[in-house]
C-alpha positions in Angstrom: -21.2 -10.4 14.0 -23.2 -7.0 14.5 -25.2 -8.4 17.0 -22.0 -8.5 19.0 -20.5 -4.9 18.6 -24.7 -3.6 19.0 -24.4 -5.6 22.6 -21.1 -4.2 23.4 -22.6 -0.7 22.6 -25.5 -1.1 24.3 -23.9 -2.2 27.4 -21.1 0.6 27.4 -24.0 2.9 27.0 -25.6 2.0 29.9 -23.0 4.0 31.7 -21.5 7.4 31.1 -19.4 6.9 28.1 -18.7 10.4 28.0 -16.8 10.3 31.2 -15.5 7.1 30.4 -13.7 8.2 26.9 -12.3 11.5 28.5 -9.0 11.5 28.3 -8.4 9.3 25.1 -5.8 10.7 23.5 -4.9 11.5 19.4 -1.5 12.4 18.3 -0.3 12.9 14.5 3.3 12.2 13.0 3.5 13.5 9.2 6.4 13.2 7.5 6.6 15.9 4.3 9.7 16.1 2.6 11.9 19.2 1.9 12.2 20.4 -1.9 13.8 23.1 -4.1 11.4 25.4 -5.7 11.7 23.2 -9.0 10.3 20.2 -6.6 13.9 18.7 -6.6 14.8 16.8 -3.2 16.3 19.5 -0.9 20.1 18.5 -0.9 20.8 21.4 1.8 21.0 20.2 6.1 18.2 20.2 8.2 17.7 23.5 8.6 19.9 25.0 11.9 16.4 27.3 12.9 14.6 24.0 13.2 16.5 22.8 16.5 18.1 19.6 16.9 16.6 16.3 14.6 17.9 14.6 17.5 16.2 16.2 20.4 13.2 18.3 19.7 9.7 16.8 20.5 8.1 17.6 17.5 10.4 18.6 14.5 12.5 15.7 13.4 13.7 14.0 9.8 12.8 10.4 9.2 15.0 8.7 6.5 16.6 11.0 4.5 17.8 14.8 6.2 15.0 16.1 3.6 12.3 14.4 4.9 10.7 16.1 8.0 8.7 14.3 10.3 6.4 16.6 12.1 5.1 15.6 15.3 2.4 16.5 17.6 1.9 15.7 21.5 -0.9 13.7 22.0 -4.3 15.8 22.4 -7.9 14.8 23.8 -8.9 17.0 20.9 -9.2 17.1 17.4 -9.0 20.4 17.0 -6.2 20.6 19.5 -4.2 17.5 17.3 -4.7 19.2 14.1 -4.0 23.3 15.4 -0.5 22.0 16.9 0.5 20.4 13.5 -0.7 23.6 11.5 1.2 25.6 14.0 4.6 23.6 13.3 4.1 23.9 9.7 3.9 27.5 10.3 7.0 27.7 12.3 9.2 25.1 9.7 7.6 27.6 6.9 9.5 30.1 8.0 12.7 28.5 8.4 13.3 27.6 4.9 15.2 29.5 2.5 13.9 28.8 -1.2 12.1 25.8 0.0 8.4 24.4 0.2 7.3 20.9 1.4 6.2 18.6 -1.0 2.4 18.0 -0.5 2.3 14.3 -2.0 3.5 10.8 -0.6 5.8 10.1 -3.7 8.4 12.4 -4.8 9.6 13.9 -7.9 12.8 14.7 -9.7 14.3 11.9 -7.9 17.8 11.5 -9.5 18.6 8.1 -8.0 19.7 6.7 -4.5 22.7 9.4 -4.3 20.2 12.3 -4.4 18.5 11.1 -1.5 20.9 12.6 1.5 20.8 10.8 4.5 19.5 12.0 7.5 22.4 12.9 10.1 22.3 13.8 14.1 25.3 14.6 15.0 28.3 12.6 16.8 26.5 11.0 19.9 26.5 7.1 19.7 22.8 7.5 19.7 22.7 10.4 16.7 25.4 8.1 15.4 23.0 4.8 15.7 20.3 6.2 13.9 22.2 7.1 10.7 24.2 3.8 10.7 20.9 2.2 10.7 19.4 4.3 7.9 22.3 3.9 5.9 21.9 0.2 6.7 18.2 0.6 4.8 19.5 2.1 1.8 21.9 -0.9 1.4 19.3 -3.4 1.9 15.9 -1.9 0.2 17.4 1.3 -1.8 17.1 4.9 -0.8 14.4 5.9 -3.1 11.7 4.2 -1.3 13.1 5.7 1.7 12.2 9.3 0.5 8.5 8.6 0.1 5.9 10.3 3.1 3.1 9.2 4.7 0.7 10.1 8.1 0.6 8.5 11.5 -2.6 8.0 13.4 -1.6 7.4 17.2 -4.1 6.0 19.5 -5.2 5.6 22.4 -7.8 4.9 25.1 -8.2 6.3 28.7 -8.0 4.3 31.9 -11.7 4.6 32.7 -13.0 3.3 29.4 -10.9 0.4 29.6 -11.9 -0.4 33.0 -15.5 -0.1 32.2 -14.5 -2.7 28.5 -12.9 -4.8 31.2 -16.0 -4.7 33.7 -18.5 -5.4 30.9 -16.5 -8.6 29.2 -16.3 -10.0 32.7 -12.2 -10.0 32.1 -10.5 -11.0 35.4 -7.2 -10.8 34.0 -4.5 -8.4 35.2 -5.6 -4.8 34.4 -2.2 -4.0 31.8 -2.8 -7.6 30.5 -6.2 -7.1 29.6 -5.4 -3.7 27.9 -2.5 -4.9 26.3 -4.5 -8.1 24.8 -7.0 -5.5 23.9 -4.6 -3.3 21.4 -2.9 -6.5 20.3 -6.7 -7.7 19.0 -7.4 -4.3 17.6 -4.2 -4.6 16.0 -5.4 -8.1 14.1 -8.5 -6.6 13.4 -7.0 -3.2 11.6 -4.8 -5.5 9.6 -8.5 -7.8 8.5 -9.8 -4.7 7.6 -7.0 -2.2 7.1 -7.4 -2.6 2.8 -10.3 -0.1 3.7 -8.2 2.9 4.3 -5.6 3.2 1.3 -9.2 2.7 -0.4 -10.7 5.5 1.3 -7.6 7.4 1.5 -4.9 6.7 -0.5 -4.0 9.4 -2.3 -1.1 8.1 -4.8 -2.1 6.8 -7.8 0.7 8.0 -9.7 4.1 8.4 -9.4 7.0 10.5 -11.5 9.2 8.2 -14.1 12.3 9.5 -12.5 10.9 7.6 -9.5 11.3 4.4 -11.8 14.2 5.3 -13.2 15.0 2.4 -15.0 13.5 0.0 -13.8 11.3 -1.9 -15.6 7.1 -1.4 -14.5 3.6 -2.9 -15.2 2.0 0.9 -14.7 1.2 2.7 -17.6 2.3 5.7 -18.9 0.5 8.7 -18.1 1.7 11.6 -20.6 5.6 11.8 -21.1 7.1 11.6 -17.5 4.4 10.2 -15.4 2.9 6.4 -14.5 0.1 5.1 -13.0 -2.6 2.2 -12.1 -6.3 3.1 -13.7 -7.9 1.6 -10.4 -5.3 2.5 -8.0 -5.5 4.3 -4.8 -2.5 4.2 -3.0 1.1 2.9 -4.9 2.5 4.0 -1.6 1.0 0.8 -0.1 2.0 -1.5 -3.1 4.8 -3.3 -4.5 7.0 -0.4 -5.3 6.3 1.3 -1.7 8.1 0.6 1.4 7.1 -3.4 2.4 9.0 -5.6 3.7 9.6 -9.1 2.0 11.0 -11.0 4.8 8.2 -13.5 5.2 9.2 -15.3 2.3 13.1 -14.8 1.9 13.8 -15.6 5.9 11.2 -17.2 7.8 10.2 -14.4 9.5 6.5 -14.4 10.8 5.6 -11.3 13.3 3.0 -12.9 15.5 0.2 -10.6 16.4 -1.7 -13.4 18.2 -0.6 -12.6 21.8 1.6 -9.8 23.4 4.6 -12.4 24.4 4.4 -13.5 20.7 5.0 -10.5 18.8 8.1 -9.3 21.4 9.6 -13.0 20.6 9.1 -12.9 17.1 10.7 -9.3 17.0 13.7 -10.6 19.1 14.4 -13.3 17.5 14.3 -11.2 13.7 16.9 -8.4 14.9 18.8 -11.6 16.3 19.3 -14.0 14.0 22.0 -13.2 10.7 20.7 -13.4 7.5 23.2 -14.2 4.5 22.4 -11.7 2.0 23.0 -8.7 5.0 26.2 -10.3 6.1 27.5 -9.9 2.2 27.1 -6.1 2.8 29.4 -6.2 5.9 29.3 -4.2 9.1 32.0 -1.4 7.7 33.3 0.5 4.6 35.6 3.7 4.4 35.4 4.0 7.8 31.4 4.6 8.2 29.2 2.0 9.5 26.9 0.4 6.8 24.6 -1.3 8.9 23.8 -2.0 12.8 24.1 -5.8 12.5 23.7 -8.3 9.5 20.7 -9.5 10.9 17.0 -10.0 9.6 15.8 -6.4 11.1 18.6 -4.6 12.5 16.2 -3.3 15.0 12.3 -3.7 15.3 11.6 -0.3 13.4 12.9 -1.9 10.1 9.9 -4.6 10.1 7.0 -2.5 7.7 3.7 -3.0 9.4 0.4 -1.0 8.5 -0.6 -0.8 12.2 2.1 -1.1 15.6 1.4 -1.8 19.3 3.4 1.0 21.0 4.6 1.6 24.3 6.5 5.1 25.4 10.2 4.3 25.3 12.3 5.2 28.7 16.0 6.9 27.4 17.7 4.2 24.7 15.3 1.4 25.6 14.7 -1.2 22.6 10.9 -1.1 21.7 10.1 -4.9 22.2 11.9 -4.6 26.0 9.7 -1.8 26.7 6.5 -3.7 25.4 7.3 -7.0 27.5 7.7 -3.9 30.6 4.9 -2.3 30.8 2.6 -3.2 27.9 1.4 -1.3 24.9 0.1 2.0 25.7 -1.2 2.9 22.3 -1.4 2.0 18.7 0.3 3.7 15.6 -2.0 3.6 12.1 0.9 3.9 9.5 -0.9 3.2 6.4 -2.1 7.4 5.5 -0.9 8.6 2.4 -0.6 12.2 2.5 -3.6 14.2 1.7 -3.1 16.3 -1.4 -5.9 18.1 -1.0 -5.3 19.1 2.6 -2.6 21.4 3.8 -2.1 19.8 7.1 -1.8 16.6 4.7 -5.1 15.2 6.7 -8.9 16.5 7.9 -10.6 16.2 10.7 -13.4 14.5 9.1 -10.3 11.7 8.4 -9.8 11.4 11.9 -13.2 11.0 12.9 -13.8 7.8 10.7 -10.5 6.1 12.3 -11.1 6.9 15.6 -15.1 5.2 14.5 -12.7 2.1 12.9 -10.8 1.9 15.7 -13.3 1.7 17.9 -15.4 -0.7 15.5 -12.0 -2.9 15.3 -11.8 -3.3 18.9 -15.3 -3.9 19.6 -15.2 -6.4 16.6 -14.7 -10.1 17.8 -10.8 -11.3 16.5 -9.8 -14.3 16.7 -6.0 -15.5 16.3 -4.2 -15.5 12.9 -3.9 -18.6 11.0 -1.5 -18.4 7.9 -3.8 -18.8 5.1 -5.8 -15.6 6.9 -2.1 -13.4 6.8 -1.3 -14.5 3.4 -5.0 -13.3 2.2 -4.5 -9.9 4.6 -1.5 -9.1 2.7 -3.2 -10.2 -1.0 -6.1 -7.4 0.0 -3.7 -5.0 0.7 -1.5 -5.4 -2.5 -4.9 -5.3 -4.4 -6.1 -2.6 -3.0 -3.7 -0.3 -3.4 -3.1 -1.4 -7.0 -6.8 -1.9 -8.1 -9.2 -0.5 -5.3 -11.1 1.3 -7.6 -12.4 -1.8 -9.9 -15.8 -2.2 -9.6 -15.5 -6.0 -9.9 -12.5 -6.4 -7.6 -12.6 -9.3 -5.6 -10.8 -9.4 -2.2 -10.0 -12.9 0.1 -12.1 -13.1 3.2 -12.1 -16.6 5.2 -10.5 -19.1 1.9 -13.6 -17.0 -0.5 -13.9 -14.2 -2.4 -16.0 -11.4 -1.9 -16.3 -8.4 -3.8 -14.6 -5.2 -2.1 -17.6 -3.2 -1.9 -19.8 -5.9 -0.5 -17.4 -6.3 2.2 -16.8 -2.4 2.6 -20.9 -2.0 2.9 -20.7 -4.8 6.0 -18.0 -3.0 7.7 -19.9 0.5 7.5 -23.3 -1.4 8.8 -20.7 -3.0 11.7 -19.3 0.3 12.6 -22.6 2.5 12.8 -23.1 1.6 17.0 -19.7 2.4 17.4 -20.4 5.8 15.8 -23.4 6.5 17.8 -21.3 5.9 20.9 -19.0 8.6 20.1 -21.8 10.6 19.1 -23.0 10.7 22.6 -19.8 11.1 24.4 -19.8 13.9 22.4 -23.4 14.9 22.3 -23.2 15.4 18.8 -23.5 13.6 15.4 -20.5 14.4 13.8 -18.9 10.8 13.9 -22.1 9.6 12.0 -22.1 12.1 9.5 -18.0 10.9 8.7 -19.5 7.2 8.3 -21.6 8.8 5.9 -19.2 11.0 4.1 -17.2 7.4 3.7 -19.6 5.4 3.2 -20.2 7.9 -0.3 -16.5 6.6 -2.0 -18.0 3.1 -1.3 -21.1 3.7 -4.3 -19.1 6.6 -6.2 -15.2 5.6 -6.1 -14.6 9.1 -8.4 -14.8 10.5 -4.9 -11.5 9.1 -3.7 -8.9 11.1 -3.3 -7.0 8.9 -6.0 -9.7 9.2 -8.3 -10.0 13.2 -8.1 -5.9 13.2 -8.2 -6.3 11.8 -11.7 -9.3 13.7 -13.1 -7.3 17.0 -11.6 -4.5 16.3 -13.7 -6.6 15.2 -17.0 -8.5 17.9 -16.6 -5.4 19.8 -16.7 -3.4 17.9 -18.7 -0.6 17.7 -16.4 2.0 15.6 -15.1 2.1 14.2 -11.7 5.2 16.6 -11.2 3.1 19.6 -12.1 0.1 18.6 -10.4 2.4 17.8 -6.8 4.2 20.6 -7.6 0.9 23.2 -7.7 -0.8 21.4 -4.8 2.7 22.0 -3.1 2.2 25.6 -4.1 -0.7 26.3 -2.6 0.0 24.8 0.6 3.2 27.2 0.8 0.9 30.3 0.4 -1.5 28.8 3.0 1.0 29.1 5.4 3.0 31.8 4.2 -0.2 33.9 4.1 -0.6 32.9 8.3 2.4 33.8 10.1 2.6 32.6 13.8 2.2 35.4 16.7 5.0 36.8 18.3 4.3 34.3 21.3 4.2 31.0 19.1 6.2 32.3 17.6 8.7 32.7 20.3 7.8 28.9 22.1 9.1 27.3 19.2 12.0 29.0 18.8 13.0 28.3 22.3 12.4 24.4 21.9 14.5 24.9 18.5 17.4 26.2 20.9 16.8 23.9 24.3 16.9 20.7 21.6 20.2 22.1 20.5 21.5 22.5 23.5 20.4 19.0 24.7 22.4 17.4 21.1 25.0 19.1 23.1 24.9 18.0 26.7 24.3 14.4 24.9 27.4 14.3 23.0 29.2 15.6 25.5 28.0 12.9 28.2 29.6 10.7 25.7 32.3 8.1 27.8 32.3 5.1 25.9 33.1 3.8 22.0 30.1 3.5 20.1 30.9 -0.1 19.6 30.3 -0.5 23.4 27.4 1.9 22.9 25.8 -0.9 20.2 26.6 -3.7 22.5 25.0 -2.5 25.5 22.0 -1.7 23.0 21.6 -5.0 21.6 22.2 -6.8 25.2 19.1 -5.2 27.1 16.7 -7.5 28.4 
């Protein structure tokens, strides 16, 4: 298997790979939810200084009104990515009255579904749309699993460097075929090896009772008001996290094995009614409690770790504008929020996944068979539950291997890949990464779940009090860094134009939103 990523490398590197990878583009989406001093869930709207949820590019709510989802424009640069995001956090900062953002995935004082308000933008059939279909989540998975926070990793690679992948492979497919294929294999491999990031990253060992409530657990008790998983990394990624179930309960099977597949597959999910939806009907009190009874009311509600993404055009349905014009660039959702980090991620993060993206797509990946997806699934479950057991044993090809075996083979794999980025960038900062990573794989107390739960030992605290001081900090970070007058004054213009486009939208409005749904549902 090396020898084929090392002859891959070698051959790209025949050419100018810096020229070739300028251009590739990085874009962040971190979600961080809004909390009372006290670390309460913020029941207060989106803040009015923040613009329109709706509209604006970059300062939006995901599930619930309280959970912001902060969103960058995609940068060649790191630096660029990451100074964006710090400078919205800066802005949001000082928009909130009493309020700080909470710097963990899982949330705290959670006093059931009803304290979780839902987000709302505003009486256009498309603000309209997405509340009816968040409301629809609540009724079908619960609201508290809705509140939890994670980061996304957008991808993607110039035109040059997939010209020069196509030239090298000897592909004589269509150019947007080839590319497309391309993400769609990278996308199979990130899932084969995706177990590795909640392992190097998860950051959510632990959760708050009140998260529980009263349901009934296999995690232990940590002090009074706390549980956790000794050997867990990321609870985010497990069982009580946001996952899907639909595999088992409805037939459903996303295919990841071709492009045409996975747009089918999708169709025919947010097509086809499923009993135990119809049960919740389509309206109560006069609201709308879900966009259809289907399996996935739209392709959104499917949980995946990683998604082919293409750039949607106006009210287009994600799969319709795949099967248009292909995927443009891939979304890593599996990130917990970094504690430690105020921006809730590093750059040294993003330098490993842009190497394991790379090393996935250079990596040979063949199609799925089912055995392989149910095993995918297993390592995942496992390793956000467990990763930390030294004698862990993960499924690879109908045998076990041990999870740090495998992890060492992936590092050796993605060491060429790292040198190539090196030399675009005519530095060795993407090797040094690999070897700042390759450290959690012989010491796992270096994990950011492992030093979650020594900080809060070491100060005997609960996970409330240790989110709640890590919150903390992160507001004095940014308190202590106002924006200048200029930044300043750019955001609060796109706070006011994205108001004044909810406007012009709602007022556009001609037809019931009904209609609105059925023109929707019938594209393509």
């Amino acid at each position: 298997m090396s020898s084929d990523i090392e002859k891959r490398v070698a051959d790209l590197l025949r050419h100018d790979i810096g020229s070739a990878l300028s251009g590739r583009r990085v874009g962040l989406e971190k979600e961080s939810l809004r909390v009372a001093t006290d670390g309460g869930i913020a029941q207060t709207p989106h803040p009015h200084g923040l613009g329109s949820a709706l509209t604006h590019p970059s300062i939006t709510t995901d599930y619930s009104e309280a959970l912001l989802e902060l969103v960058t424009p995609p940068f060649e640069h790191f630096g660029d990515t990451l100074g964006y995001l710090d400078d919205t956090q800066r802005f949001v900062y000082g928009q909130l009255d009493n309020e700080i953002l909470w710097a963990t995935s899982m949330p705290c004082v959670v006093e059931g579904d009803a304290s979780i308000p839902l987000a709302q933008y505003g009486n256009s059939n498309a603000g309209l749309m997405k509340t009816a279909y968040r409301r629809g989540l609540g009724h079908r998975y619960g609201r508290m699993m809705q509140a939890i926070a994670g980061v996304h990793f957008n991808y993607s690679y110039p035109e040059n460097f997939w010209h020069l992948l196509q030239e090298q492979v000897g592909d004589r497919r269509d150019y947007q075929e080839f590319v497309s294929e391309s993400y769609l294999a990278m996308v199979r491999n990130l899932q084969r090896y995706g177990w590795l990031v909640p392992y190097l990253f998860g950051a959510s060992p632990a959760i708050c009772a009140s998260f529980l409530g009263a349901s009934p657990t296999s995690l232990e008790r940590w002090f009074e008001f706390s549980y956790y998983a000794p050997y867990a990394t990321s609870l985010r990624m497990g069982d009580i996290g946001y996952q899907n179930s639909k595999e088992g309960e409805a037939g459903i099977r996303v295919d990841y094995n071709s492009l045409q597949g996975y747009v089918d597959s999708l169709a025919w999910a947010i097509s086809t009614p499923y009993p135990d939806y119809e049960k919740i009907g389509l309206y109560a009190d006069g609201k709308r409690q879900q966009l259809n009874a289907n399996i996935l009311q739209i392709e959104n509600e499917y949980y995946s770790s990683v998604r082919p993404k293409q750039i949607l055009q106006g009210e287009e349905k994600p799969s319709l504008a795949l099967a248009r014009r292909g995927v443009a660039y891939i979304e890593l959702r599996s990130l917990d929020v970094n504690a430690y980090e105020p921006l809730g991620i590093s750059e040294e993060q993003m330098r490993f996944l842009e190497s394991f993206l790379l090393f996935s797509l250079l990596e040979p990946s063949p199609p799925y068979e089912d055995r392989e997806l149910a095993g995918i699934r297993h390592n995942i479950n496992a390793v956000a539950e467990r990763g930390r057991d030294p004698g862990l044993l993960l499924r690879r090809n109908g045998e076990e291997v041990l999870l740090r075996d495998w992890a060492r083979e992936i590092f050796d794999r993605m060491l060429p890949g790292c040198e190539l980025l090196d030399r675009a960038g005519r530095r060795d900062c993407y090797q040094d990464a690999l070897g700042e990573q390759r450290a959690k794989i012989e010491d796992p107390d270096r994990t950011p779940s492992a030093r979650m739960l020594a900080d809060m030992q070491e100060n005997r605290e609960e996970f409330y009090h240790f989110a709640l001081r890590m919150s903390r900090q992160h507001q004095a970070f940014f308190a202590g860094r106002p924006l200048a007058a200029d930044r300043q004054a750019e955001f609060e213009a796109m706070a006011r134009e994205s108001i004044e486009r909810q406007q012009a939208i709602e007022s556009a409005d001609t037809i019931s939103f009904e209609t609105f749904l059925d023109n929707y549902f019938a594209q393509g």
